[in-house]
N, C-alpha and C positions, 0 to 999 in steps of 0.2 A: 513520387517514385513508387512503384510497384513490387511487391515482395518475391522474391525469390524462392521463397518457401512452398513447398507443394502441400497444397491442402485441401482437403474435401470439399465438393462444391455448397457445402452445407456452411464451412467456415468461410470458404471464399463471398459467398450472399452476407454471413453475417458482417464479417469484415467491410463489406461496401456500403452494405445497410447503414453502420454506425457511422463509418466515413464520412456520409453523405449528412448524416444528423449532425455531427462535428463544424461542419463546411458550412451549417447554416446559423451558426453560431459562431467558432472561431477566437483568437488569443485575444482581440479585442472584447470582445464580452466578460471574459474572464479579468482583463485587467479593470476594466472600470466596476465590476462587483468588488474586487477585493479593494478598490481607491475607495469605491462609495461606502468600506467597511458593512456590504450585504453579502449575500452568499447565491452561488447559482441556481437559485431556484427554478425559473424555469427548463433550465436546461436537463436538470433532476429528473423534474415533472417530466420533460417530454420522455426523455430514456425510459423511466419507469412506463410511462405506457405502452410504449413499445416494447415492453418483458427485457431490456436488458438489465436493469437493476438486480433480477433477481435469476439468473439464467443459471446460475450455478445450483440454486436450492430443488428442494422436492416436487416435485409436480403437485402432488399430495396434498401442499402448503402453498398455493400459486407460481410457484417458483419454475422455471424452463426446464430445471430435471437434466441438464447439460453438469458443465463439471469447471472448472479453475482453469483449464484450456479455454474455453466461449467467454469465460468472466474479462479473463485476460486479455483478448482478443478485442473485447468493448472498453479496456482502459486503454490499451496502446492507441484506438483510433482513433478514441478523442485526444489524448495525447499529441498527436501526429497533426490533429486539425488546431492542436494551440490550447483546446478546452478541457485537460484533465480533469476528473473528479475523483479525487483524494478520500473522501468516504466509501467510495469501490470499495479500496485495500480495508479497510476499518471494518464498513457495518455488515454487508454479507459474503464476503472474501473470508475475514478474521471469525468475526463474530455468526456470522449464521453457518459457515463452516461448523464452526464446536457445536453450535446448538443442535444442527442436523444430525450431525456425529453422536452426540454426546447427550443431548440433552432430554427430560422427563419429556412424556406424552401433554405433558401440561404446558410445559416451556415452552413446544414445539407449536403448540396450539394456539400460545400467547405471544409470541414473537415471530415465526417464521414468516408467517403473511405478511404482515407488514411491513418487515426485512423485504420480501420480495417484491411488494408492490412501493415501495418507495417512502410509505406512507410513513414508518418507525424508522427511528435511525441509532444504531448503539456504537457505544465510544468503545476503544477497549485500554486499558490502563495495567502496563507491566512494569514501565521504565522508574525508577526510584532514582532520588540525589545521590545514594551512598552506593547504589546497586551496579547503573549503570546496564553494563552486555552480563553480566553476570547475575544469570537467574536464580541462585545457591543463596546470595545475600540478599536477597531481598526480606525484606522487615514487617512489610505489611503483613500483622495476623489475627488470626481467627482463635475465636476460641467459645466455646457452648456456654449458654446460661439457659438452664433449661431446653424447652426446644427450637429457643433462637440462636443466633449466633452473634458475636460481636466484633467488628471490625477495626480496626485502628491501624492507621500509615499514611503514607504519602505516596504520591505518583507526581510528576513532571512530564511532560511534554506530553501531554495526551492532548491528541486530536478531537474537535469536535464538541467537546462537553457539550457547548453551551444550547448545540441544536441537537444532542441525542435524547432520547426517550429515556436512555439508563448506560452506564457503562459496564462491560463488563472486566471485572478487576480479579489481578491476580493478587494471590494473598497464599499465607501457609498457615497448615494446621499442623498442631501436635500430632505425631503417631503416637497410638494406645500402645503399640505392643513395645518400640521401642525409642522411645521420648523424643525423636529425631522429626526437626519441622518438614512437611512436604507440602508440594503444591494444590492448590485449590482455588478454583475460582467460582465467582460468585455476579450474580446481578444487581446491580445498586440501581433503584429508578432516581432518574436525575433530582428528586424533590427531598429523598430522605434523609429524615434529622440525621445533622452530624455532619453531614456529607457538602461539604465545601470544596469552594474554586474559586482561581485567582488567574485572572489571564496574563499569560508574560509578554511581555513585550520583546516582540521581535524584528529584526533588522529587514526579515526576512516579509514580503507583503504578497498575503495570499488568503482568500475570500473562509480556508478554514483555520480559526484561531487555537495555537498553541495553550494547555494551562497547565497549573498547580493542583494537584489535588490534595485536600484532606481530607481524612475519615479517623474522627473522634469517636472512639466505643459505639461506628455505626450499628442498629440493631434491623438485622435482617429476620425475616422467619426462613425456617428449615427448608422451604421451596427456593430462596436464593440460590443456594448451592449448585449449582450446573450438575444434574444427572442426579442430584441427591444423594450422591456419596460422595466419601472422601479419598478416596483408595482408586480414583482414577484420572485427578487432577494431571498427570506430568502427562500423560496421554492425551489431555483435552489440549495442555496446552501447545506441547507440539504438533498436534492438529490447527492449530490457528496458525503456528508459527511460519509452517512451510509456506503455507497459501501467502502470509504477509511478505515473506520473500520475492514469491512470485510475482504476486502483482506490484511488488515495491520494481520490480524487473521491469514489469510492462509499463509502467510509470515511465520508469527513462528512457527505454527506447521508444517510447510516441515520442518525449520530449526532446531527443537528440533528433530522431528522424522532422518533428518541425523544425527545429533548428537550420539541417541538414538544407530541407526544400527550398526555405527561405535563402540561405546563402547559395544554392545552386542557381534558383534564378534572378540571384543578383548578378552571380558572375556571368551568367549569359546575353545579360541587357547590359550591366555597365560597361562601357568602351572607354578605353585610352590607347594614342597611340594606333590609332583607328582597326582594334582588334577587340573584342570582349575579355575582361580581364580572365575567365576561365579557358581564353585557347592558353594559358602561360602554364607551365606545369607547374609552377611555384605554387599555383593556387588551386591547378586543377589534380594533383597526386591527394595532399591532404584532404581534399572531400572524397576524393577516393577510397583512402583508404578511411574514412569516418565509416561510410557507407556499407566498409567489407568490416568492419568490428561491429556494427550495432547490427547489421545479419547475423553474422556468429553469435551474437549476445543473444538475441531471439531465440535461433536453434536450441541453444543450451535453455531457453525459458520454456523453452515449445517440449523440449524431454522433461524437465521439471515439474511440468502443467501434466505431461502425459502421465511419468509416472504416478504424480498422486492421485493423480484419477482412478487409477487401475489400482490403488489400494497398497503401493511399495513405499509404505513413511520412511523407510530407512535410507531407500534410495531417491525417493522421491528431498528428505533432507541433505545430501550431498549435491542433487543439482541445482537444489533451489539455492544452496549456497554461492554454488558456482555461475548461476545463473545473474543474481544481485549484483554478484563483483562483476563480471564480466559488464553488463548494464549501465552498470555507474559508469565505469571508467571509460564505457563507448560514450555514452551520453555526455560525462564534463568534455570530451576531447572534442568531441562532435558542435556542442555550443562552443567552443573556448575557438575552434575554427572557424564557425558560421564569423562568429565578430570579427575576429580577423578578417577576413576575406571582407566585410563592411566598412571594416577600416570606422573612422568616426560615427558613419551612417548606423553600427552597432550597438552602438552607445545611443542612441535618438529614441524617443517615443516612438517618433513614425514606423520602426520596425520590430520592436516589441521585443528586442532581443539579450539586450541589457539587463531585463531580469532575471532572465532564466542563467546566467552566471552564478548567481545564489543556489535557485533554484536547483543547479544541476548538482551541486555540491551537497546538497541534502541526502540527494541518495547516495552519495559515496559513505555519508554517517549515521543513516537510519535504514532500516530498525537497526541495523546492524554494522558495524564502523566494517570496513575492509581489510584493514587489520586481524580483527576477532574469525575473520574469514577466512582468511590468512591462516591464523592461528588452528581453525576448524580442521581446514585440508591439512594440513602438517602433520594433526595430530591423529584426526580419525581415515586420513584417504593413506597416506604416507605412513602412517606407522611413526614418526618420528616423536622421541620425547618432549612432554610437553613442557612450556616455558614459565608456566606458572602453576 
C-alpha cells in the first residue's frame, strides 16, 4: 500500500530505494537470524553501503548530512518489508544524535564515522530496576578521582551490548555549586574493567538481545564524558530522547503497515462462500480503519521528524511524544487485526505473524509506557496538575 503522505521527490526515491532493499530480504530472514540466535548481519552491511545507516549524521563524518525525517523513513521501510533494524533507533538515531550535537572534536572524530558507515555500533543505557520512566531517580553515578572518573550502577533492558563497540550510559553527577545530582553521560567501550553484563531472557524472540548492566567503580578517563562537561548533560540527553521516540514511531508503523499488507491480501485471495472474505465489511471496515490510524500515526511522526530537524526540542518533545503513542496503539490494533482476519492461518509460521503480537506490544511500553505519555500531555500540553 502506498502512502498518502506528500513528500519530496527526494524522500519519495529514498523511500522506494529502501523498500526495495527490504523486499529482498523480508520477515523471513529476520525470523530465522533471531531462531538461529545470529543477528542480521548482512542486511546491516548492505544498508550501510548504500549510506542509509548513517543518513542522519555529518557529511563531515561520512554521514548523509539528512536529518531524523530520512533516518526515519529507512526504519519504517524496512519495517513495512518485515526486516526492521532495532539498532537504527539505538546506535545513530540515539547515540550519534548526542555525539553530533553534543560531543568533543575528538568524540566526533572517533565514533561518528563509524556510526555512519555501519562499521561501530553503540548501546545506549538509561532504563534502571528502581528508576524505570523516571529519569530524577536514577542512581547510576559519577564522581572525580583525580582526572578520571568513576562509575557505579546498573542498567536493564538495554539493547544491543553484546555487538556494540561501547554503550553510552546515562549517569549523574554532583553539582559543585549546589549538592544536587544531575545528568551526564558518558562512553563506556564494551571491554572496560568493571563493566558487566547479563543477558535476560526473554519471552520475546528477536535477533537483538535484551541485558543487565553493571558498572562497579567503572574508571573512565576525563575524555568519556560526552562534550567534556558536566553542566550540559540534561541537554544531551534530551537530545537522544526525542529521536528515540521517533524512530521507536517509525518502528511500529513499518511494523503495523506489514502486518496490515499481509492480512489485506489474505482477504482478497481467501474465498468462502464463493466471495473473498474482504468483500464482507466485518473484515473489510477494521483494516480500514487500521490503515487511516497508522497514516495519522505517520503524520504526527513526520511533524515530530520535521520539527527536530529544524532545531524546535521543545516542540519537537511534544510530538514525538504524541507521535509514539499514536504508533503504538495503530500498530498493536493493526497486527491484533491482521490475525484476526487469519483466523488460525495467524497463529502458523507460514505467515510470520504470530510474533509480532509480542512484538507490537513493545512499543506500547518502550522507551516509554503510554501511560507516562499520558501523563506528559496532561501535564505539560494541558496544563493539568500533575499526579505524582
Amino acid at each position: 500500500m502506498t502512502s498518502a503522505v506528500i513528500e519530496s521527490d527526494e524522500h519519495q526515491a529514498l523511500r522506494a530505494a529502501v523498500a526495495a532493499l527490504g523486499a529482498r530480504y523480508g520477515r523471513e530472514y529476520i525470523r530465522r537470524t533471531a531462531a538461529a540466535g545470529t543477528h542480521p548481519d548482512e542486511l546491516w552491511a548492505e544498508a550501510a553501503k548504500l549510506g542509509y545507516l548513517g543518513v542522519n549524521l555529518p557529511e563531515e563524518y561520512g554521514g548523509g548530512g539528512a536529518g531524523i525525517t530520512e533516518l526515519s523513513i529507512v526504519l519504517e521501510e524496512l519495517g513495512a518489508a518485515g526486516c526492521p533494524l532495532l539498532m537504527l533507533v539505538v546506535s545513530p538515531a540515539i547515540c550519534g544524535t548526542v555525539i553530533a550535537r553534543f560531543g568533543t572534536a575528538e568524540q566526533k572524530r572517533a565514533w561518528l564515522p563509524g556510526l555512519a558507515d555501519g562499521s561501530r555500533l553503540m548501546a545506549f543505557g538509561i532504563t534502571e530496576p528502581d528508576a524505570g520512566s523516571n529519569s530524577h531517580r536514577i542512581t547510576t553515578t559519577a564522581r572525580r578521582d583525580g582526572a578520571d572518573w568513576l562509575l557505579t550502577g546498573r542498567k536493564v533492558f538495554i539493547s544491543g551490548v553484546d555487538r556494540a563497540d561501547a554503550t553510552l550510559i546515562v549517569g549523574r553527577t554532583e553539582d559543585a555549586r549546589t549538592g544536587r545530582l544531575k545528568p551526564c553521560l558518558f562512553i563506556v567501550p564494551r571491554d572496560t574493567e568493571g563493566f558487566e553484563r547479563r543477558a535476560i531472557d526473554m519471552e520475546l524472540r528477536a535477533a537483538e538481545r535484551q541485558f543487565e548492566l553493571t558498572l562497579d567503580n567503572v574508571r573512565l578517563p576525563a575524555d568519556a564524558l560526552v562534550g567534556g562537561e558536566v553542566d550540559a548533560g540534561l541537554l544531551q540527553l534530551f537530545a537522544g530522547l526525542n529521536p528515540e521516540r521517533i524512530m521507536t514511531a517509525a518502528f511500529a508503523i513499518g511494523m503495523g503497515r506489514h502486518a496490515l499488507a499481509r492480512a489485506v491480501e489474505y482477504a482478497r485471495e481467501r474465498t468462502v462462500w464463493k466471495a473473498p472474505i474482504g468483500a464482507h465489511q466485518a473484515i473489510a471496515h477494521p483494516l480500514a480503519q487500521s490503515h487511516i490510524e497508522l497514516e495519522l500515526a505517520r503524520l504526527m511522526m513526520r511533524k515530530a521528524a520535521h520539527l527536530y530537524d529544524a532545531g524546535d526540542d521543545v516542540g519537537a518533545g511534544e510530538a514525538a511524544n504524541m507521535a509514539k503513542y499514536a504508533a503504538a496503539e495503530a500498530c498493536v490494533k493493526a497486527v491484533d487485526q491482521a490475525v484476526h482476519t487469519l483466523g488460525g492461518n495467524g497463529l502458523t509460521n507460514e505467515y510470520g505473524l504470530a510474533s509480532l503480537v509480542t512484538a507490537a506490544r513493545v512499543s506500547r511500553i518502550a522507551p516509554v509506557s503510554r501511560e507516562m505519555i499520558l501523563n506528559y500531555v496532561s501535564h505539560q500540553t494541558l496544563g493539568l496538575p500533575k499526579s505524582y
